[in-house]
N, C-alpha and C positions, 0 to 999 in steps of 0.2 A: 473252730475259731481260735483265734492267739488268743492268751489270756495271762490273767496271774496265777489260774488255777493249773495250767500245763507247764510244771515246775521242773519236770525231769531234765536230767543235765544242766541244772543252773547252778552259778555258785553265789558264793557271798552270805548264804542265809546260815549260814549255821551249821553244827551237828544237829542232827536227829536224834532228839532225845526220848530215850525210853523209860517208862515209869515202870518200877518194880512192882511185881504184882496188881498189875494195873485190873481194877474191878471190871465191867462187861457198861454198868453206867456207874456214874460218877453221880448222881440224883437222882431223883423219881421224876422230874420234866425229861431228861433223857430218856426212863424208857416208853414215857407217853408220846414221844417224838416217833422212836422206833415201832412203837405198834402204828401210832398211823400212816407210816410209810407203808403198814404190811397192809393195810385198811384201805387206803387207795390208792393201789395202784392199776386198778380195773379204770376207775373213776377219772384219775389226771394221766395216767397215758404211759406209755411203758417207761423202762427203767431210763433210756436214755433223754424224754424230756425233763425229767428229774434235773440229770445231769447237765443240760443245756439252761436249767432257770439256775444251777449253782454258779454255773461258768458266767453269768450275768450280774453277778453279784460286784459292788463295786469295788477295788480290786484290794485299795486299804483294807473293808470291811471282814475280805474275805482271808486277810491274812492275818487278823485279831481275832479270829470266832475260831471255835471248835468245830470238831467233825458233827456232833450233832447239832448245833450251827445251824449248817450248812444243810442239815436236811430241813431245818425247820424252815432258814428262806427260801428253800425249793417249794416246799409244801405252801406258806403266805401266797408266793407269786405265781403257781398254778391254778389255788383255788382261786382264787382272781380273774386269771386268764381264761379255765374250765367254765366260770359263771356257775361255780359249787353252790355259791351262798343261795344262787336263784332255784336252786333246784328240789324236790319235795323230799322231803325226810325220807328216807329207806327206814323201812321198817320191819326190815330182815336183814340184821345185823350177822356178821361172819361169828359160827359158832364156835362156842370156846373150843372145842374138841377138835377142829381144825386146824386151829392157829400155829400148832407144830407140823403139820404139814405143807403149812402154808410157808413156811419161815425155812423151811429145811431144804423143801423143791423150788420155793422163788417160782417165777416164767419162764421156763424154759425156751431159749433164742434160735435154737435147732429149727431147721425148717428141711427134712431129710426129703429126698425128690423133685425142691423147690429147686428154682433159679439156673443160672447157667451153670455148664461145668467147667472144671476147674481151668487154668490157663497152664499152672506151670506144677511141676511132679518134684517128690522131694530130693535133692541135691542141683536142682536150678538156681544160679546164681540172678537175683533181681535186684532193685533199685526201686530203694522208696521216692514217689513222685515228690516234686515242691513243691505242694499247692498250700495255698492260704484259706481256705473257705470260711467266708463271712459266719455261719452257721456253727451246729454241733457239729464232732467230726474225733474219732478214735487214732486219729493219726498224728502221732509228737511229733513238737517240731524238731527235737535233737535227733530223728530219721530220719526227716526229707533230706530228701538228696543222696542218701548212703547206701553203701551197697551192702547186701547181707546174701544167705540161702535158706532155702528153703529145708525146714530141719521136718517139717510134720504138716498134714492138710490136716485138719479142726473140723469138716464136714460144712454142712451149708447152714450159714446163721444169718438170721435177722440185720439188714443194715442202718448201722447207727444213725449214721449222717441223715437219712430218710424218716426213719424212725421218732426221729427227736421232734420233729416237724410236722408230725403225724400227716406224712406226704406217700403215705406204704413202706410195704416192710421191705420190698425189694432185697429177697433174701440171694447172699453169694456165697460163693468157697472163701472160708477163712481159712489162713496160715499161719503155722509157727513161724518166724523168721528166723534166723541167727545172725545178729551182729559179731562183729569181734568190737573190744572196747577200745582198737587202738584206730578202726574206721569211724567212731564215734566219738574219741575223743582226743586221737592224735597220737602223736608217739613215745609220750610220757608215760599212757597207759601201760597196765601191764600186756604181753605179748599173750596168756594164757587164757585173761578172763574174756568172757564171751557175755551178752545179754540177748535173751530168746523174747519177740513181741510179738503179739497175735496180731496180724495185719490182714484186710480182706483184699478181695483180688483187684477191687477199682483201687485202690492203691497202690498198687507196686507196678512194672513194668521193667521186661525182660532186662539185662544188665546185656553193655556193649564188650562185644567178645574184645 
């Protein structure tokens, strides 16, 4: 979906400022935040509905809040949506002797054997589609329409857009891309820098010779 949270290539907002020596949390609600993202994510649904309740956020809100913020309204507006609060107490709590494995391996989005194969091999020139989709959706808009290659296949992963929606995983071939920075941002850029984006294959489509 368009949003205020798919900020890439915009201007106006500022430098990106970086805190020295920046701690891991900044409080102890932060890292109560981050364990319960590790807590349920069985429970409200893979990583990318997370991301599809941040993108819902209204878009002031989401540009005065912090990154842990933003997990906590993820977390509000799922357990809401899941009907968490209806549901009986688990009382097999994740054991502490897990939690770093839990934290370290994440969900793995690999789905190796699954789905179709690949459409294009690496050194094909493609073209990221325009689409707009009302939904979640891992495709920026400062790509659509651009033409890049294919630097790397990533194997077959989980898809987002689906995913978010808990509509299936409908896993496909993911791509490195290679943009150059002067097809994405014109001829000011520099000639040399280049930006690499993971795109899957319902995305892109062959570039016109």
């Amino acid at each position: 979906m368009n949003g205020i949270h798919d900020m890439g290539g915009l201007t106006c907002f500022g430098p990106v400022l970086r805190e020295e020596n920046e701690p891991v949390f900044h409080a102890d609600w932060e890292r109560r935040v981050f364990a319960l993202m590790m807590l349920t994510g069985g429970v409200l649904g893979p990583v990318d509905s997370y991301r599809y309740a941040i993108e819902r956020m209204d878009p002031a809100k989401y540009l005065e809040t912090t990154y842990y913020e933003h997990w906590l309204a993820a977390l509000q507006t799922l357990v809401v949506e899941r009907g968490v609060a209806d549901m009986e107490k688990n009382e097999r709590p994740l054991a502490a002797e897990l939690v770093d494995a839990v934290v370290a391996g994440g969900v793995p989005a690999t789905r190796a054997g699954e789905g179709p194969a690949p459409r294009f091999a690496v050194g094909d020139a493609v073209v990221a589609k325009n689409l707009n989709p009302s939904g979640h959706t891992r495709l920026p808009r400062y790509v659509r329409g651009r033409r890049g290659t294919i630097a790397a296949l990533q194997g077959t992963h989980v898809f987002p857009d689906t995913a978010a929606h808990h509509a299936g995983e409908h896993p496909q071939p993911l791509y490195s891309v290679r943009f150059s920075a002067r097809e994405l941002w014109g001829p000011e850029a520099r000639a040399s820098d280049c930006l690499y984006i993971d795109l899957w294959d319902s995305y892109l489509e062959a570039a016109p010779r």
